[in-house]
C-alpha positions as CSV (number, residue, x, y, z in Angstrom):
1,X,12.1,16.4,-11.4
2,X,12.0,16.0,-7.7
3,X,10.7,11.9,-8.3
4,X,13.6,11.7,-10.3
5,X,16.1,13.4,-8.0
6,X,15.0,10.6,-5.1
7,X,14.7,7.9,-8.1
8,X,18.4,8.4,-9.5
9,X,19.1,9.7,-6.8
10,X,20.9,12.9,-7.3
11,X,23.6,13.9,-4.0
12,X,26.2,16.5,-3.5
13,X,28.4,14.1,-5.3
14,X,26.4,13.4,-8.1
15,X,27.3,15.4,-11.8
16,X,24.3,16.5,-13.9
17,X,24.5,17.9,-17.2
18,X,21.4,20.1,-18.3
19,X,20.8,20.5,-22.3
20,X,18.5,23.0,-23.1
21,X,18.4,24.8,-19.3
22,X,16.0,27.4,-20.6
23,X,14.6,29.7,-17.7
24,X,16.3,26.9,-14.8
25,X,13.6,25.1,-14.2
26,X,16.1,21.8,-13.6
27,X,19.0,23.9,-11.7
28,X,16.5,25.2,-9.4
29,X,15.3,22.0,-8.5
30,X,18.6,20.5,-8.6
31,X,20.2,22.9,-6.6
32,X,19.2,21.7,-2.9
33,X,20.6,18.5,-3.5
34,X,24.3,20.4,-3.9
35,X,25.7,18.4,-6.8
36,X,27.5,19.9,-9.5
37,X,25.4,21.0,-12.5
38,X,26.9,22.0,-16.1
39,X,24.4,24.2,-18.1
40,X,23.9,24.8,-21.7
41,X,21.6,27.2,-22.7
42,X,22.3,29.3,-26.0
43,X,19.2,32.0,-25.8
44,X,20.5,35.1,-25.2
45,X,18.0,36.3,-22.8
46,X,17.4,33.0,-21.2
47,X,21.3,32.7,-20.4
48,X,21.7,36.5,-18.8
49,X,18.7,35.3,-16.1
50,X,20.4,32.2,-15.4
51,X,24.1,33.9,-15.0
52,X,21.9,36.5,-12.7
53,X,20.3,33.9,-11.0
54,X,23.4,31.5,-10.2
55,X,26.8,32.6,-11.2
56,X,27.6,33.1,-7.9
57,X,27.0,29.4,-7.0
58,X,29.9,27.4,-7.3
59,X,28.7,23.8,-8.0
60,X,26.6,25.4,-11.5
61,X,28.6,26.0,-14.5
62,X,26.8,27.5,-16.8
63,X,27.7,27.7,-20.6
64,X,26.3,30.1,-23.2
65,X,26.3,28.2,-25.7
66,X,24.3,24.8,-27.3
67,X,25.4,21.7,-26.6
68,X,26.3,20.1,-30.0
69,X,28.2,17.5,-32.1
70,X,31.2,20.0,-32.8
71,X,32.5,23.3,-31.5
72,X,31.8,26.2,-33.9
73,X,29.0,28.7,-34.3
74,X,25.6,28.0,-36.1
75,X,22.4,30.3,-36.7
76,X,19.7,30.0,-33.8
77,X,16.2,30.2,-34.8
78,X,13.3,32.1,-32.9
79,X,10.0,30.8,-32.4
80,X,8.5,34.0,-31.9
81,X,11.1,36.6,-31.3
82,X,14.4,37.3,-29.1
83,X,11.7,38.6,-26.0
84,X,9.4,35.4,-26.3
85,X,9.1,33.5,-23.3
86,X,8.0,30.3,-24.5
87,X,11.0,30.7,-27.3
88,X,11.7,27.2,-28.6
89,X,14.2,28.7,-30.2
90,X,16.2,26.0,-32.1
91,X,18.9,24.4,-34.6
92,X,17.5,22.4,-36.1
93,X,16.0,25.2,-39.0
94,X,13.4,22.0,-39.9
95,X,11.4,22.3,-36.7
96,X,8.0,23.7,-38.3
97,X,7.2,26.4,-35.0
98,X,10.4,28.5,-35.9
99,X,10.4,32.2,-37.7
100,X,13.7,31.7,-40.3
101,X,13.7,35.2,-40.2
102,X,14.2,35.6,-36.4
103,X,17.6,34.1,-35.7
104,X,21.0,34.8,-34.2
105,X,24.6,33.3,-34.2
106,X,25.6,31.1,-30.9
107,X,28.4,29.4,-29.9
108,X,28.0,25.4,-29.7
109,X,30.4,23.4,-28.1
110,X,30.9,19.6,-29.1
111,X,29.1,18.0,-25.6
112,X,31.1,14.6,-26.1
113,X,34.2,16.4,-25.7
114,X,33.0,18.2,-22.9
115,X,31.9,15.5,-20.7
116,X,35.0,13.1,-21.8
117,X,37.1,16.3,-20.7
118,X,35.2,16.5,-17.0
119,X,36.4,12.8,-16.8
120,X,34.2,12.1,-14.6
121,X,30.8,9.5,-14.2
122,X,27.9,11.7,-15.5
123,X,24.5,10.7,-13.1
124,X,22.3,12.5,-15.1
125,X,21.8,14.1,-18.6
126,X,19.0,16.0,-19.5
127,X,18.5,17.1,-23.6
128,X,15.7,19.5,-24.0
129,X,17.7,20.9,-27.4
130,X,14.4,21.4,-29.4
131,X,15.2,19.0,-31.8
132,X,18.8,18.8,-31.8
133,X,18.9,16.0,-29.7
134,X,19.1,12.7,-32.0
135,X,22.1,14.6,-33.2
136,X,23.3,15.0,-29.9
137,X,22.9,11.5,-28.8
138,X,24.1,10.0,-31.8
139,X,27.3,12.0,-31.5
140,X,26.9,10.9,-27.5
141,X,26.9,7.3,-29.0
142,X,29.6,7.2,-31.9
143,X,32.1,8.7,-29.5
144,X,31.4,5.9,-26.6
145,X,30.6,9.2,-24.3
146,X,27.6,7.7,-23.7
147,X,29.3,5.2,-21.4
148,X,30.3,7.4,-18.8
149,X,26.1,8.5,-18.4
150,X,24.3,6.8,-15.8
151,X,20.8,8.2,-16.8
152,X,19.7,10.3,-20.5
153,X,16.3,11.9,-20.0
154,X,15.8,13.6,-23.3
155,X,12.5,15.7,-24.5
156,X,11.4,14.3,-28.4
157,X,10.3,16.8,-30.4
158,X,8.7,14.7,-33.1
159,X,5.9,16.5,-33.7
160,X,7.5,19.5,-35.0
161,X,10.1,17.9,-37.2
162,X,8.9,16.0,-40.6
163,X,11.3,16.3,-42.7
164,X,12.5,12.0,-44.0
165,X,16.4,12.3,-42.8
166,X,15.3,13.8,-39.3
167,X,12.9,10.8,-38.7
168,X,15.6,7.9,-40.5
169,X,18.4,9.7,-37.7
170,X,15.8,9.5,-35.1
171,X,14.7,5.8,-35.9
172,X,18.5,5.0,-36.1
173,X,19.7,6.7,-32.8
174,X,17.0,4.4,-30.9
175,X,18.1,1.3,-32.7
176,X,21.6,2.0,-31.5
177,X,20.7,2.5,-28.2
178,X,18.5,-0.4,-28.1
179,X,20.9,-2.9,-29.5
180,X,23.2,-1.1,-26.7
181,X,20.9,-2.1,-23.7
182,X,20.8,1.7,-23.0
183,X,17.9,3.1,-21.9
184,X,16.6,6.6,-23.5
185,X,13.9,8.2,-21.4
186,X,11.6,10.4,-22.5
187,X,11.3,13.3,-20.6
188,X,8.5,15.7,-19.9
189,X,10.0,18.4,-17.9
């Protein structure tokens, strides 16, 4: 993260949207830099140590709730439990990792509405939805949102998804962005 902070770069007037903040690995090295940060993170547990952690600062915003392709509430599935620290937890019910049984209701919030409401130049957007994000970028894209983001690092979480309509909305998302001439990074924490 810190390459890409000096790449982008990322300043006290830069706006960074984190997808998928889990324990606030990005915020915390985001934060020295003083730019505003907008969080999502959905995980119960995972959201109470952030709001501990950084409520109190004023450039983080932090949302309890998955970024998504409409507001509403959908079921949240565990990897390995509510307590597990490497939760994964997810969506996307496909992802082959997750516990059905282990689950709870979140709140999601349609992300294209979001940013287009900050109206404001987004510098950096960084999906780590566990396999939500072709949905979320191909909402990003149908919208136009994506044309107010300067730079989408997004974590593919191929391996864990199979199903044949994942993979044609993944192979489909990338071709629109292609044809687009806007780059999709893949990011690796």
């Amino acid at each position: 993260m810190k390459n890409l902070i000096k790449a982008i770069p990322i300043t006290s007037s830069s706006t960074v949207i984190d997808i998928g903040a889990n324990e606030g690995q990005e915020i915390e090295a985001l934060s020295p830099t003083g730019c505003e940060i907008h969080s999502f993170e959905p995980h119960p547990m995972f959201f109470k140590e952030l709001y501990e952690k950084y409520a109190s600062l004023p450039n983080i915003h932090l949302n309890q709730s998955a970024a998504w392709k409409s507001n509403g509430k959908m079921t949240l599935y565990y990897k390995r439990g509510v307590l597990a620290r490497n939760g994964g937890a997810s969506l996307i019910k496909d992802k082959t990792n997750l516990d059905l049984n282990l689950n709870v209701e979140v709140e999601c919030i349609d992300i294209a509405k979001y940013i287009s409401d900050l109206n404001r130049e987004i510098d950096l957007l960084k999906i780590d939805a566990e396999g939500a994000e072709y949905e979320i970028l191909d909402h990003l894209f149908e919208t136009g949102t994506f044309q107010k983001i300067k730079n989408i690092q997004y974590e593919d979480h191929s391996r864990k998804i199979h199903t044949a309509e994942w993979r044609r909305l993944k192979e489909s998302v990338l071709l629109k962005y292609k044809k687009n001439n806007t780059a999709l990074n893949n990011w690796h924490g």
